[in-house]
PATORRO-153723 format. One record per residue (C-alpha): residue number from 1; residue in one letter; x, y, z. Coordinates in Angstrom, 1 decimal, decimal comma, padded with zeros to 4 digits, always signed. Layout:
! residues N
+-----+-----+--------+--------+--------+
|   n | res |      X |      Y |      Z |
+-----+-----+--------+--------+--------+
| NUM |   A |      X |      Y |      Z |
...
+-----+-----+--------+--------+--------+
This chain:
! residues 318
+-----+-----+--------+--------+--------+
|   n | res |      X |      Y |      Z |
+-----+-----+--------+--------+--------+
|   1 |   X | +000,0 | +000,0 | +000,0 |
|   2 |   X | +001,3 | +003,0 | -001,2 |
|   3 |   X | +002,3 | +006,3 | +001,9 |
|   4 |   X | -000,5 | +008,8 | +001,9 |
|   5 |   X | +000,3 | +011,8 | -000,1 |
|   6 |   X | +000,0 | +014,2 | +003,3 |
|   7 |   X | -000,3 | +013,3 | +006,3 |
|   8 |   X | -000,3 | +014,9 | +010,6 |
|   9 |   X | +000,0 | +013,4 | +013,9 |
|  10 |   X | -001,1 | +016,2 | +016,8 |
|  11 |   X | -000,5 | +018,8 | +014,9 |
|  12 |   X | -000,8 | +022,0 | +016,7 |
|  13 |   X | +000,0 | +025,6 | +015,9 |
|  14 |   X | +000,2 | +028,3 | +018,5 |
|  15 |   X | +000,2 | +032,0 | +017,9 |
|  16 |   X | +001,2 | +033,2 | +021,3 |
|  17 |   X | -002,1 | +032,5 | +023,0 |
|  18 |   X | -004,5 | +031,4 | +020,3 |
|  19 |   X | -004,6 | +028,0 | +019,3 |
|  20 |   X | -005,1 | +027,7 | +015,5 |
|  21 |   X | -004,7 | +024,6 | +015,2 |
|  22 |   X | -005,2 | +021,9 | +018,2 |
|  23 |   X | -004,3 | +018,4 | +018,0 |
|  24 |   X | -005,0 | +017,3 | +014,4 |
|  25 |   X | -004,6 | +014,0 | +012,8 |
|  26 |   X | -005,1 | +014,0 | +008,9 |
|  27 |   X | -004,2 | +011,8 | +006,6 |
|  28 |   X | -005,0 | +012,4 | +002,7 |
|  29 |   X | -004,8 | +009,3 | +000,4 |
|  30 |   X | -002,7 | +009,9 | -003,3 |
|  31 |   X | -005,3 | +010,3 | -005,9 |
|  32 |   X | -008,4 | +012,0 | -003,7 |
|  33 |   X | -009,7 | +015,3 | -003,6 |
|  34 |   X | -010,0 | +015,3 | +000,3 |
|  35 |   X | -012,2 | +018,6 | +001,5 |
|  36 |   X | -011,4 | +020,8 | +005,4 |
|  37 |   X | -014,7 | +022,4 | +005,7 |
|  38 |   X | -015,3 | +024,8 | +008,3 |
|  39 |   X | -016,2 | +028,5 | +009,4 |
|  40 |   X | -013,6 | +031,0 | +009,3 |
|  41 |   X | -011,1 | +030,8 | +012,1 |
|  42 |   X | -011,6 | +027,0 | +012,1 |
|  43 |   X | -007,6 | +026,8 | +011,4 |
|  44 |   X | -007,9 | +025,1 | +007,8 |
|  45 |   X | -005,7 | +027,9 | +006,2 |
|  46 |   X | -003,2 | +027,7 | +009,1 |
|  47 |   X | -003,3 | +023,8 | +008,4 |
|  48 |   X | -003,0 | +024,3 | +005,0 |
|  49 |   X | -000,4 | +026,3 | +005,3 |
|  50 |   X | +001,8 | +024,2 | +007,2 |
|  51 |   X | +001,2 | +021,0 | +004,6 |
|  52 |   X | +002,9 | +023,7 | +001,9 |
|  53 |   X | +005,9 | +024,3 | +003,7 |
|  54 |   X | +004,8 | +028,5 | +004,8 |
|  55 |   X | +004,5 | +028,1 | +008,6 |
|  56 |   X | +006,3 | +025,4 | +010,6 |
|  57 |   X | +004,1 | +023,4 | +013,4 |
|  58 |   X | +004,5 | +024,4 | +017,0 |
|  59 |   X | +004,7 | +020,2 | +017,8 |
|  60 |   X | +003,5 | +017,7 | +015,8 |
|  61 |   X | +004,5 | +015,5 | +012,8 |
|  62 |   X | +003,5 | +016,6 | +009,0 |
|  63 |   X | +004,9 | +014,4 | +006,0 |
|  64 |   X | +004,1 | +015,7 | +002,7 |
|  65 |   X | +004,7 | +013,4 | -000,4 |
|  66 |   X | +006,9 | +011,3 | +002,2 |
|  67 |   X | +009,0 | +013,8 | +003,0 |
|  68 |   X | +009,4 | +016,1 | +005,3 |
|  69 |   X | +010,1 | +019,9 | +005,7 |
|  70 |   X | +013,9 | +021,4 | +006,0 |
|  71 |   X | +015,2 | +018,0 | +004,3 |
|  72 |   X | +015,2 | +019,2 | +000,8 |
|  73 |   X | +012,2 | +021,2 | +000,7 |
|  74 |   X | +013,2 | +023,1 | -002,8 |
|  75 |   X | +013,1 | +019,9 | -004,7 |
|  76 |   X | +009,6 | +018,8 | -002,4 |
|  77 |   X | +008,1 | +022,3 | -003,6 |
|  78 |   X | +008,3 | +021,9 | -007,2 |
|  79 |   X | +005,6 | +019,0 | -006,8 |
|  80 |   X | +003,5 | +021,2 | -005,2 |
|  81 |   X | +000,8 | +023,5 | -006,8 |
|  82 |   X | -000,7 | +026,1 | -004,7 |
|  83 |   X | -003,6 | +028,5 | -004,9 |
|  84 |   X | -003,9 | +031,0 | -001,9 |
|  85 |   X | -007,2 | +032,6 | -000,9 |
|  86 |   X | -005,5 | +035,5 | -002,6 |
|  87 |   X | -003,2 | +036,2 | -004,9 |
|  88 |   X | -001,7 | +039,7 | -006,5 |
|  89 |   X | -000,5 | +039,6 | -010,4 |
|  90 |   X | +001,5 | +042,4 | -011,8 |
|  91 |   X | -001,8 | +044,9 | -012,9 |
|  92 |   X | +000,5 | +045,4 | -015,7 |
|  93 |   X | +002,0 | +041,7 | -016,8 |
|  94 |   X | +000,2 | +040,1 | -019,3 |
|  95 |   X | -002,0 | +036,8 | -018,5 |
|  96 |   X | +000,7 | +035,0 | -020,8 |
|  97 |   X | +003,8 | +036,2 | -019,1 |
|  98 |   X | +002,4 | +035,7 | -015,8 |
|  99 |   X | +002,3 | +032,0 | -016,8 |
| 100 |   X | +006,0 | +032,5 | -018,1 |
| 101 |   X | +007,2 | +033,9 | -015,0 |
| 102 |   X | +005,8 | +031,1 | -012,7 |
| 103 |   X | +006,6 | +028,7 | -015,2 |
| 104 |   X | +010,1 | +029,6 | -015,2 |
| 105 |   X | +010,4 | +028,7 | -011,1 |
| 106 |   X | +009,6 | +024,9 | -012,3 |
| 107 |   X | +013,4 | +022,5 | -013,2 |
| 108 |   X | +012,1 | +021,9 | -016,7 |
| 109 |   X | +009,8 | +024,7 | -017,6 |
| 110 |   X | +007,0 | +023,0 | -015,8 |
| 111 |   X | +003,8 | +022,0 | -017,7 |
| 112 |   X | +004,2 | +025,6 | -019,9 |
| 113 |   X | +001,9 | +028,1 | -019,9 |
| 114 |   X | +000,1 | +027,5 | -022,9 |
| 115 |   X | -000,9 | +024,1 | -021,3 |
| 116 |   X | -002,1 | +025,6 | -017,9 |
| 117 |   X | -004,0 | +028,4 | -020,4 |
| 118 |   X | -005,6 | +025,9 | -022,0 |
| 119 |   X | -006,8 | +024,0 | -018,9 |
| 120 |   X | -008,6 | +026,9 | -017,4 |
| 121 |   X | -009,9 | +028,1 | -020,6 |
| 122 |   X | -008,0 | +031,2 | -020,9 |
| 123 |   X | -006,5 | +030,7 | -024,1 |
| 124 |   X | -008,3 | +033,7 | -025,7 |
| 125 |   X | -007,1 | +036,3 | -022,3 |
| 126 |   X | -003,1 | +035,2 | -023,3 |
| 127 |   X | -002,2 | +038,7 | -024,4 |
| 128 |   X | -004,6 | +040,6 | -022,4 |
| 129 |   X | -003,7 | +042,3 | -019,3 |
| 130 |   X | -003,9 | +041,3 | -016,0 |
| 131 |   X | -005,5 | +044,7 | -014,8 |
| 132 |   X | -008,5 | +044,4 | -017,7 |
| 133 |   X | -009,3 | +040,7 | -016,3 |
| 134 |   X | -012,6 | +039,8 | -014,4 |
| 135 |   X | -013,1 | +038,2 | -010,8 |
| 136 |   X | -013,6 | +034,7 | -012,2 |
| 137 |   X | -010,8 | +035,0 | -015,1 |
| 138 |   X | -008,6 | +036,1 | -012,7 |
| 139 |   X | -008,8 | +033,7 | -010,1 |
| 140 |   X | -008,5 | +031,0 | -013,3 |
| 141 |   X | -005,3 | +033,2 | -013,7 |
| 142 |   X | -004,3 | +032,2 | -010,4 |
| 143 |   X | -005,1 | +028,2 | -010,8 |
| 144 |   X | -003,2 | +028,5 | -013,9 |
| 145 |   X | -000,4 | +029,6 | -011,9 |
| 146 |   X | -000,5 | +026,5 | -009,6 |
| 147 |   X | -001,3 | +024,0 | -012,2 |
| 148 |   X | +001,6 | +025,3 | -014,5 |
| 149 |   X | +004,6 | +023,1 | -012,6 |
| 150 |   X | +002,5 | +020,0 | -013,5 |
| 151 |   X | +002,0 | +019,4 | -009,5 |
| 152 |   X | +001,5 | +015,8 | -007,8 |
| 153 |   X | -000,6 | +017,5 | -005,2 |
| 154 |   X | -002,8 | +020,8 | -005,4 |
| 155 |   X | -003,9 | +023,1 | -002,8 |
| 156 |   X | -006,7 | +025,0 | -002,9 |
| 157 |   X | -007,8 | +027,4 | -000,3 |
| 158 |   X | -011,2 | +028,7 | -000,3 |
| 159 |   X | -010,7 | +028,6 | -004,9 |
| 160 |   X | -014,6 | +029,8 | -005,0 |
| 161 |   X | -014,8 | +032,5 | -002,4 |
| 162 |   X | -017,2 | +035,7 | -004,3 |
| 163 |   X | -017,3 | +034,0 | -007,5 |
| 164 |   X | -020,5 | +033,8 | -009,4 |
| 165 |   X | -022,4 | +030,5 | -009,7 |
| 166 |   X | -021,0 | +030,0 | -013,5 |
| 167 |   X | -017,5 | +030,9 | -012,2 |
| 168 |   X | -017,3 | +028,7 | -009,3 |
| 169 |   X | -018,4 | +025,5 | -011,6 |
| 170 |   X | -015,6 | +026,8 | -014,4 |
| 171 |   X | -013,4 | +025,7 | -011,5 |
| 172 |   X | -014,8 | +022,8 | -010,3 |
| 173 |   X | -014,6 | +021,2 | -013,8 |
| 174 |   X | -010,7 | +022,5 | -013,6 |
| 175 |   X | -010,4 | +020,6 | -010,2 |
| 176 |   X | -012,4 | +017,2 | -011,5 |
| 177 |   X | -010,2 | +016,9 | -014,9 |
| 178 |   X | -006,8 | +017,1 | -012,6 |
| 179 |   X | -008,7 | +014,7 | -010,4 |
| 180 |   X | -009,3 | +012,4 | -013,8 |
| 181 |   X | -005,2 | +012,3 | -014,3 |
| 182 |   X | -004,6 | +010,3 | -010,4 |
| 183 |   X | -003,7 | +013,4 | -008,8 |
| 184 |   X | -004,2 | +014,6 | -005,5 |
| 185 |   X | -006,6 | +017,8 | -004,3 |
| 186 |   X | -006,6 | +019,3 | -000,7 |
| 187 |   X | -009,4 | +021,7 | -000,6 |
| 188 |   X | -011,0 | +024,2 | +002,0 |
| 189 |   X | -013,9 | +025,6 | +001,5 |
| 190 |   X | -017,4 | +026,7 | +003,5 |
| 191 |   X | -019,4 | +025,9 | +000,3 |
| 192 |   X | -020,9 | +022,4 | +001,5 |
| 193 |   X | -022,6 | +021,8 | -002,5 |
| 194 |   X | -018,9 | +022,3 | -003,6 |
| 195 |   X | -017,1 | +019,7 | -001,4 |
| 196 |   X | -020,1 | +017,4 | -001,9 |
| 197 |   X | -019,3 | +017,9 | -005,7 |
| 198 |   X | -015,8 | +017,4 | -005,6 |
| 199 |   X | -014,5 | +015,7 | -002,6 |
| 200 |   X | -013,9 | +011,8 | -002,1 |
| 201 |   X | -013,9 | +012,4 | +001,8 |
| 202 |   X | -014,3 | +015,5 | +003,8 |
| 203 |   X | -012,9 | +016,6 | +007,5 |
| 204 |   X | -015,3 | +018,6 | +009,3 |
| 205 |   X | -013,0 | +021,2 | +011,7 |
| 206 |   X | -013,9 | +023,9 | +014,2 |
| 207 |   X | -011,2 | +025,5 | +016,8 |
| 208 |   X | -009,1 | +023,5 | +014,9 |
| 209 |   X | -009,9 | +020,5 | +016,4 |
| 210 |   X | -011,1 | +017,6 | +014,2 |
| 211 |   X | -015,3 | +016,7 | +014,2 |
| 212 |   X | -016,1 | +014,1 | +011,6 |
| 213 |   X | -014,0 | +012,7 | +009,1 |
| 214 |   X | -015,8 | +010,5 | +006,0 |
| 215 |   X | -017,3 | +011,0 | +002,5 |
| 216 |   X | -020,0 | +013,2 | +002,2 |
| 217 |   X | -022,7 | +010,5 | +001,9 |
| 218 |   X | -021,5 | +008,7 | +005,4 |
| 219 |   X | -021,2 | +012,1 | +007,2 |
| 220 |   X | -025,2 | +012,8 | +006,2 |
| 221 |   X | -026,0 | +009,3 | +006,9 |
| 222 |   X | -024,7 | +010,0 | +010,4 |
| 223 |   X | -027,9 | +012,1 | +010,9 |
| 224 |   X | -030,0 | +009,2 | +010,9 |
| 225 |   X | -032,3 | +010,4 | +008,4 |
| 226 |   X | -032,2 | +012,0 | +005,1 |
| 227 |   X | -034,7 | +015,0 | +005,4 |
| 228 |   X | -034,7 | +018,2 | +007,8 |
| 229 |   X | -037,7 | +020,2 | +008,4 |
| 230 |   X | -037,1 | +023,2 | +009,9 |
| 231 |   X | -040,0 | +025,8 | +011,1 |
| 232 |   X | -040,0 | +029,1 | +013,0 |
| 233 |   X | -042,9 | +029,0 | +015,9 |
| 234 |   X | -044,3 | +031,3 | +018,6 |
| 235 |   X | -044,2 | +029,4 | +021,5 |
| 236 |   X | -042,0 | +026,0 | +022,0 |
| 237 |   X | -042,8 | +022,7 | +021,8 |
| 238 |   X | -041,2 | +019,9 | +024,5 |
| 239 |   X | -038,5 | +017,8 | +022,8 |
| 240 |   X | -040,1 | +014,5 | +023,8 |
| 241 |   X | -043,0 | +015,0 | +022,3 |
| 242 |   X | -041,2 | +016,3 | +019,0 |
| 243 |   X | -039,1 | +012,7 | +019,1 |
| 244 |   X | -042,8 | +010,7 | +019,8 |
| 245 |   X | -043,6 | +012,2 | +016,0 |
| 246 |   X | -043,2 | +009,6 | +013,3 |
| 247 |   X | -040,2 | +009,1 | +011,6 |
| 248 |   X | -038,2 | +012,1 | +013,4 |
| 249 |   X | -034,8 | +011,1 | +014,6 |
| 250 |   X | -033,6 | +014,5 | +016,0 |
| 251 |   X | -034,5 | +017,8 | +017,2 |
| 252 |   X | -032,9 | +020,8 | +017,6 |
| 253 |   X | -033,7 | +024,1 | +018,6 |
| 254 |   X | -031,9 | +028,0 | +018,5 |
| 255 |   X | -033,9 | +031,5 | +019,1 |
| 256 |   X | -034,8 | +033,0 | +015,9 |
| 257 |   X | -035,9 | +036,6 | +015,0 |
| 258 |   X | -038,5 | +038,6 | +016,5 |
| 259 |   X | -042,3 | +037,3 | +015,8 |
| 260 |   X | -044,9 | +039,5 | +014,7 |
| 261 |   X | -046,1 | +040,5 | +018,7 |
| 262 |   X | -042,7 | +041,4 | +019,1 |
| 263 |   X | -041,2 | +038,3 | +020,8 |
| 264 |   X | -038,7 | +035,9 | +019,7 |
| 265 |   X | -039,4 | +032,8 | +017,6 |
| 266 |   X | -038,3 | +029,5 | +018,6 |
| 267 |   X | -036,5 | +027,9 | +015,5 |
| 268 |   X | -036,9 | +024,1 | +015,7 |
| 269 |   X | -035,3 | +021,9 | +013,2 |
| 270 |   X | -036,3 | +018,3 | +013,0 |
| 271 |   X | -034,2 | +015,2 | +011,5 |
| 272 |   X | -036,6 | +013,1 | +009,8 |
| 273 |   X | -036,8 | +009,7 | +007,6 |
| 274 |   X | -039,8 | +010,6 | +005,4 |
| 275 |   X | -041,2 | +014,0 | +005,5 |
| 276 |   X | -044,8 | +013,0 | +004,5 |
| 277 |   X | -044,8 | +010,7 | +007,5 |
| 278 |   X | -043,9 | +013,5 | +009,5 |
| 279 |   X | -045,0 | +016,6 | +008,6 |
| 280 |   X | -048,6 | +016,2 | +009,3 |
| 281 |   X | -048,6 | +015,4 | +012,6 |
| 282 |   X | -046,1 | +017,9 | +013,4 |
| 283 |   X | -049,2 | +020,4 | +012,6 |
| 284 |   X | -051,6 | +018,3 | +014,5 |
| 285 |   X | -049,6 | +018,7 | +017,4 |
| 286 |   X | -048,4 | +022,5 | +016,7 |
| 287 |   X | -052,5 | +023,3 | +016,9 |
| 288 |   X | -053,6 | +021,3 | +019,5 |
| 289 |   X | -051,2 | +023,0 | +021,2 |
| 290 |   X | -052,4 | +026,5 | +019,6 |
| 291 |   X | -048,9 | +027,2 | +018,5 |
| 292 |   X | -048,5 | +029,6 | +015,7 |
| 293 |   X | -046,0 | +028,9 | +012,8 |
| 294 |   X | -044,1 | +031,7 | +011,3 |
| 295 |   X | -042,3 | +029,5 | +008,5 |
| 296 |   X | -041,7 | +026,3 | +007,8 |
| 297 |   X | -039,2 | +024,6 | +005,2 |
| 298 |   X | -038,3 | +021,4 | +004,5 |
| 299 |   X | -034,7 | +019,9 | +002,2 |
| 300 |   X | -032,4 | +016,8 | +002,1 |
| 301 |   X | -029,8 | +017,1 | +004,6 |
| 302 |   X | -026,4 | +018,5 | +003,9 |
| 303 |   X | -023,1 | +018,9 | +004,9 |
| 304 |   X | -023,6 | +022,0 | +006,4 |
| 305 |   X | -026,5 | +020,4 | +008,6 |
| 306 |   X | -024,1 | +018,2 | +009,6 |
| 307 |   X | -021,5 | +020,7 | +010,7 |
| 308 |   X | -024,9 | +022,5 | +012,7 |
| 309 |   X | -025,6 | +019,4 | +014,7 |
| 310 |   X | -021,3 | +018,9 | +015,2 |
| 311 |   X | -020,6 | +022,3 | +016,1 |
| 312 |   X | -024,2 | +023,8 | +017,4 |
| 313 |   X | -024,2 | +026,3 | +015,0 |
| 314 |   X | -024,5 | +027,3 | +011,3 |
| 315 |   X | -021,5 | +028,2 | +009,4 |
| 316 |   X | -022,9 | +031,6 | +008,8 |
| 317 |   X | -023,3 | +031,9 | +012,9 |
| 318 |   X | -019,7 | +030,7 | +013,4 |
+-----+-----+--------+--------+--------+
């Protein structure tokens, strides 16, 4: 069996008295796109960041590609690709000399830059400037870049961040075609649809401690049930008597926004096998009790309900 492509024992990172990163154990198979989801400050970058050789570990053990860190770490980078959350052309190179430049960094040239052009579909922006490109083109400008040295691995962190809809799936295609040629991904991202779309297995993170580790599909199975309804009440209902509903597996509750008296909703969100079977006698019981609903929704659990019940809170509250 072939050595995992990266890999960390206890990894911890320290800045003075903040604990990025606490305690990890990762290990990312050669071949995988393997997904760190999590909020901000969930110590993914930092984690990242220490797999491509820019911080060092406060303690811990990190291998990357077998190797490790300070041994011959020039020779280890140029099998590396890397895409930060952000990165800063020359407003006044142009797209193809950009590719050139990092190109040139690589023993033999790496993969060229009419190659990485073509596999972000840029071939028509070569001669334009950097400076007249869009959001989207120019964070294909900046995949280019990391795919350019031909890389065994590729790290992408947060790729998508305040792209468009048609953007974001430009570079998921880009992610699954390198995928197609045995090579390996390691992606953060707070998009659940996108590491459901691209990632073989997924580690769920928060205060940098690990939550859940699997493939997307075991990680919702781990609900116990494939639906959530969720449903914005005035009043509250007990949880017992929520659980004594057919078919629901879970509840969970948080405080919503204000009512129309004035008062705060109660935001209940049940786990539940069949929503047909459940729903109607949810409002049975929500009149006999004369509770008022404000809204109610219902969708197929998703990563990011996973990472509510995990963590107690949505990605956008965290």
């Amino acid at each position: 069996m072939s050595s995992p492509a990266l890999s960390c024992r206890a990894l911890v990172k320290r800045f003075d008295d903040v604990v990025a990163v606490d305690g990890l154990d990762l290990e990312v198979r050669r071949g995988e796109c393997f997904g760190l989801l999590g909020p901000n400050g969930a110590g993914k970058t930092t984690t990242v960041e220490i797999f491509e050789g820019l911080q060092d570990a406060t303690s811990g053990e990190v291998t990357v590609l077998g190797e490790h860190w300070g041994r011959n770490d020039l020779a280890l980078r140029s099998r590396l690709g890397i895409q930060l959350q952000e990165t800063k052309f020359g407003e006044k190179l142009k797209v193809r000399e950009v590719l050139e430049l990092f190109a040139s960094f690589y023993p033999r040239g790496g993969a060229g830059a009419v190659q990485a052009l073509a596999a972000v579909s840029l071939e028509e922006k070569a001669e334009a400037f950097v400076r007249t490109l869009s959001g989207g083109q120019k964070q294909r400008l900046s995949l280019a870049a990391a795919l350019v040295g031909d890389p065994e691995v590729l790290f992408l962190d947060e790729p998508t961040t305040g792209l468009d809809p048609a953007s974001r799936r430009q570079l998921w295609d880009v992610v699954e075609a390198f995928k197609a040629r045995g090579r390996t991904v390691l992606l953060t991202t707070h998009y659940m649809e996108e590491a459901e779309r691209l990632c073989e297995r997924v580690a769920v993170v928060d205060h940098g401690k690990l939550l859940a580790l699997g493939t997307p599909a075991e990680l919702i199975a781990s609900l116990g049930a494939e639906h959530i309804v969720e449903l914005a009440i005035d009043g509250d209902l007990q949880e017992e008597e929520l659980l004594a509903l057919a078919g629901v597996e879970r509840v969970g509750r948080a405080v919503g926004s204000e009512g129309a008296d004035g008062r705060p909703t109660t935001v209940l969100r049940l786990t539940v096998r069949e929503v047909h079977r459940s729903v109607p006698p949810l409002l049975a019981l929500l009149a006999a009790r004369g509770v008022t609903t404000q809204r109610l929704t219902t969708h197929h659990a998703t990563l990011e309900d996973v990472f509510l019940h995990l963590a107690g809170r949505s990605l956008e509250e965290a």
